[in-house]
C-alpha positions in Angstrom: -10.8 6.5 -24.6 -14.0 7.9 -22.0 -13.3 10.9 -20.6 -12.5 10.3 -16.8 -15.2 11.7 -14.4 -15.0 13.5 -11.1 -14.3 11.6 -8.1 -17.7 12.7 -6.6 -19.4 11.6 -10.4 -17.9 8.6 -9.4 -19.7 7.8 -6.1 -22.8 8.8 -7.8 -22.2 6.1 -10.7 -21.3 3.3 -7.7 -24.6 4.3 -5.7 -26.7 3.7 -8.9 -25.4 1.4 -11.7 -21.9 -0.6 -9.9 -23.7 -3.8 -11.6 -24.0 -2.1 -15.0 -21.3 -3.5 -17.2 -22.0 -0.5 -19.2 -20.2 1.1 -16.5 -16.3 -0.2 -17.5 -15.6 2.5 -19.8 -15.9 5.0 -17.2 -14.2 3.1 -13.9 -11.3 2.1 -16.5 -11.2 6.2 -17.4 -11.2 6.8 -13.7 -8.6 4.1 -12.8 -6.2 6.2 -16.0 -6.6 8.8 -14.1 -5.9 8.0 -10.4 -2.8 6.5 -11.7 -2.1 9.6 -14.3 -2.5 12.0 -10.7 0.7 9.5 -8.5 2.8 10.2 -12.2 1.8 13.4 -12.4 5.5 14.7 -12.5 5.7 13.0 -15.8 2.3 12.7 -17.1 -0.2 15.3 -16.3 -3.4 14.5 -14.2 -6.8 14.3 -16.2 -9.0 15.7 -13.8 -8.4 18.3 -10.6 -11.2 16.1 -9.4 -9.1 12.4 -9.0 -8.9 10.6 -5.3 -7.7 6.8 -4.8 -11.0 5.0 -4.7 -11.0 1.5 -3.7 -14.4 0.9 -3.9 -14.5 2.1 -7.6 -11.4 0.0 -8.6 -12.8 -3.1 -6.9 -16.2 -2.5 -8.9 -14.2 -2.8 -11.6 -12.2 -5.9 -11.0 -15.6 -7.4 -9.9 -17.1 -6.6 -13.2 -14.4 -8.2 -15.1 -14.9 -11.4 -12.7 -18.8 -11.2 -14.1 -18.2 -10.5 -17.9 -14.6 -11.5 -18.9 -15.6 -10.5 -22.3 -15.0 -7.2 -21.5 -11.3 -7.2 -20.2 -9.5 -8.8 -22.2 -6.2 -8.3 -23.0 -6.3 -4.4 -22.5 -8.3 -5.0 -18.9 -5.1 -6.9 -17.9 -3.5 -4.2 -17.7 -6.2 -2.1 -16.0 -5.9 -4.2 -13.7 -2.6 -4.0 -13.3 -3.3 -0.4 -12.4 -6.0 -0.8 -10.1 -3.7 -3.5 -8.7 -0.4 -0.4 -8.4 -2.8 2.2 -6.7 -3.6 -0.6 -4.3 0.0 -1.2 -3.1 0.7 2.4 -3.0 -2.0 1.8 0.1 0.3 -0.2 2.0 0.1 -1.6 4.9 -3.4 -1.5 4.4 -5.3 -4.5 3.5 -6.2 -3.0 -0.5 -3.9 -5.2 -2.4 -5.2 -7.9 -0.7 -8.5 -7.9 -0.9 -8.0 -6.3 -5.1 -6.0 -10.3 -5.3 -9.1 -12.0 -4.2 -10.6 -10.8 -7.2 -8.0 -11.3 -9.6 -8.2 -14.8 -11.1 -5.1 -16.9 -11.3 -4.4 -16.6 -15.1 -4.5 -12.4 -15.0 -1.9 -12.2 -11.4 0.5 -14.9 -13.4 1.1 -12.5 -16.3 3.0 -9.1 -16.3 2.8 -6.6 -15.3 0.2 -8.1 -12.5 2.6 -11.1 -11.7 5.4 -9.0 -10.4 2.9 -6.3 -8.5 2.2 -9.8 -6.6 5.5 -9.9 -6.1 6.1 -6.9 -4.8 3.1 -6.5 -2.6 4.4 -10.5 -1.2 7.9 -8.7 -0.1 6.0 -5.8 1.5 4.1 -7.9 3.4 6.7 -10.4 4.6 8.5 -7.4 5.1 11.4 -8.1 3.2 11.8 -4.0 2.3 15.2 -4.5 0.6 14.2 -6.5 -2.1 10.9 -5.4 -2.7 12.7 -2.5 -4.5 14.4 -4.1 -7.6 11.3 -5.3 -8.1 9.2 -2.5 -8.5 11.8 -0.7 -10.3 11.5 -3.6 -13.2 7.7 -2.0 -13.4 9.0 1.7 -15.0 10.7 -0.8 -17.9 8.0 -0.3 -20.4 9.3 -3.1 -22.8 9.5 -5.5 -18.9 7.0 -8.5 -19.4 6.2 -8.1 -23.0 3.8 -10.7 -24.0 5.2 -13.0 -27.1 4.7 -11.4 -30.2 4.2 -7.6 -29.1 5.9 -4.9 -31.0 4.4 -1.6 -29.5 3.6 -0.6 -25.7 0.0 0.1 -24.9 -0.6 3.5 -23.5 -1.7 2.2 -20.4 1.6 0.1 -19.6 3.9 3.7 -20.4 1.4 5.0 -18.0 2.5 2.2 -15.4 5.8 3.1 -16.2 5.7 6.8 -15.7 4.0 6.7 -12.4 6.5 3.9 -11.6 9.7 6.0 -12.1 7.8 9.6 -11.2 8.8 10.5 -7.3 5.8 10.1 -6.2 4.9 6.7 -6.0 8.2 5.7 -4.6 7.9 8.6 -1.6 4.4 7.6 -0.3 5.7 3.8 -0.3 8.8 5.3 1.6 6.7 7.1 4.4 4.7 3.8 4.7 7.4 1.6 5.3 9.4 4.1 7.6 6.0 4.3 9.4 6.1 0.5 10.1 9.8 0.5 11.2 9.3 3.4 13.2 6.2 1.8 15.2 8.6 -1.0 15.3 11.7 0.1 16.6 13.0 2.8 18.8 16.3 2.1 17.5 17.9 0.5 13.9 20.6 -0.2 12.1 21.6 2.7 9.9 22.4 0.3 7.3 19.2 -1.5 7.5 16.9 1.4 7.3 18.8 2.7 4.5 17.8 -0.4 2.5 14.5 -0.5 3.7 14.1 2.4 2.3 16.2 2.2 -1.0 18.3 5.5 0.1 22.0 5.6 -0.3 23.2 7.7 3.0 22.8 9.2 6.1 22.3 12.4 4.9 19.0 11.1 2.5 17.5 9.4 5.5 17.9 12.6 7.5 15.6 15.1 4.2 13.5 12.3 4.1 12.9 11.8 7.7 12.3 15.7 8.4 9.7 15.2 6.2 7.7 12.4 7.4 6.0 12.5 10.8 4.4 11.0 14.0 1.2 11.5 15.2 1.7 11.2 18.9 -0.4 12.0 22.0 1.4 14.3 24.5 0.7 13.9 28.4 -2.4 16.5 28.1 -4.2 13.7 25.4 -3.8 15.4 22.8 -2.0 14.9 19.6 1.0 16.2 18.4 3.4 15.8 14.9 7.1 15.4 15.2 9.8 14.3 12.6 9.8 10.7 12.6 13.4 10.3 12.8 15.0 11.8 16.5 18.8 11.4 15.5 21.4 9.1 13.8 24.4 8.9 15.1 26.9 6.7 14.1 25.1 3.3 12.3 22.4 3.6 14.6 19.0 5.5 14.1 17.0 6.3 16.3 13.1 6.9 15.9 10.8 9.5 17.6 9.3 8.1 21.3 5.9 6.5 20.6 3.6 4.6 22.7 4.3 1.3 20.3 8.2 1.7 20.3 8.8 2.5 23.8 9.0 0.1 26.6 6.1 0.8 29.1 6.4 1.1 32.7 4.2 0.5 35.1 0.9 -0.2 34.6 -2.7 0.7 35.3 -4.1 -2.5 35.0 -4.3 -4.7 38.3 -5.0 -8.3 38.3 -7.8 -9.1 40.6 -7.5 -12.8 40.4 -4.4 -14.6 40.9 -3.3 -17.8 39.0 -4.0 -19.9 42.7 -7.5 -18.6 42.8 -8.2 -19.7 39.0 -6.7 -22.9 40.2 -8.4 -23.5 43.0 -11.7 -22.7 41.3 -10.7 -25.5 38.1 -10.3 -28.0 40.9 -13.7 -28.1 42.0 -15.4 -27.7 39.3 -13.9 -31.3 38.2 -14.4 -33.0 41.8 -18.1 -31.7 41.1 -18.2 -33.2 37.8 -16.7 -36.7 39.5 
């Protein structure tokens, strides 16, 4: 197994040989690693050097596209990986783009068929089932292929970043983010499963922890916890300009609908 290289190593190797197949050994050892830093209460990182990079992981995936040859049935699960540091990335657009390069056959078989699964519920935001499905992911043994009798290093690795506390937390902020831009108000119970915490009392650590950027009247921007209060079975979010109901406006229309009417009707007698 290659030896993973630093993150800026890396963006030296993408800048002058991303087309080299000879390359694999090295993204794969850096894709190990990324993953080995988000389980890195279980597993420890392999370099003090690793940051998420899309662009190497999608060099990767690309590569494979060009050579199958050299993914086989160990690069399906390299993909897989690359495919779990993508969703961590959620609600941005990584997953997706990652899925445009993944043919058919490799996003129908596990692990890569329920991370397509998963990512599907995050984006049709169905929160509360998304998590029973990426808890099957930390089941080493989940989606064994006929006839296998020992788990690869690189699916335990999937495993351990799966059920480390890590991975779940960032996908937590991300999706507290979106209800929170959402909604100035929520159910209790719904933002508890949203979240896949089991009280008040969780929601509240949690929610002292996360934050929101927000510009005060001066312009400038300012952090405060992202949960204001719950009281009762109702929380409610911190005040942002997306949650909260504007009044007023600057804007003034300087055409009315009568004018724009007016204006239509003579351009078609014109025309007649």
């Amino acid at each position: 197994m290659a030896t993973s290289l630093s993150h800026s190593e890396i963006q030296t190797l993408l800048s002058e040989s991303a087309y080299d197949p000879a390359v694999c050994p090295k993204l794969e050892a850096y894709v190990r690693a990324q993953v080995s830093a988000v389980a890195s209460t279980l597993v420890a990182s392999e370099s003090p050097d690793v940051q998420y990079c899309f662009d190497a992981n999608r060099t990767l995936i690309k590569l494979y596209q060009f050579f199958p040859h050299l993914e086989g049935e160990p690069g399906m699960t390299i993909t897989a990986l690359a495919a779990f540091l993508a969703l961590l990335r959620f609600p941005e657009t990584d997953f997706m783009a990652l899925g445009c390069l993944m043919p058919e056959r490799v996003q129908s078989m596990e692990p890569c068929a329920t991370l397509v699964r998963c990512a599907e519920l995050l984006e049709s935001c169905h929160f509360a089932d998304f998590w029973p499905e990426f808890r099957k992911l930390g089941i080493p043994e989940y989606g064994a292929r006929e006839g296998e009798t020992a788990v690869s290093d690189d699916r335990r690795l999937l495993s351990n970043a799966v059920n480390g506390s890590s991975a779940s937390e960032r996908i937590r902020e991300n999706v507290i983010g979106m209800l929170a831009r959402t909604y100035r108000t929520a159910p209790l119970s719904v933002v508890l499963a949203a979240l896949d915490l089991k009280d008040a009392e969780s929601l509240k650590a949690f929610g002292s922890k996360s934050m929101l950027s927000a510009d005060d009247a001066s312009g400038s921007e300012n952090e405060t916890p992202i949960v204001e209060k719950i009281e009762g079975d109702f929380v409610t979010f911190a005040a942002s300009g997306e949650n909260t109901k504007r009044v007023g406006s600057a804007y003034k229309e300087g055409v009315s609908y009568d004018d724009v009417a007016a204006m239509m009707s003579k351009t078609s007698l014109r025309g007649q």
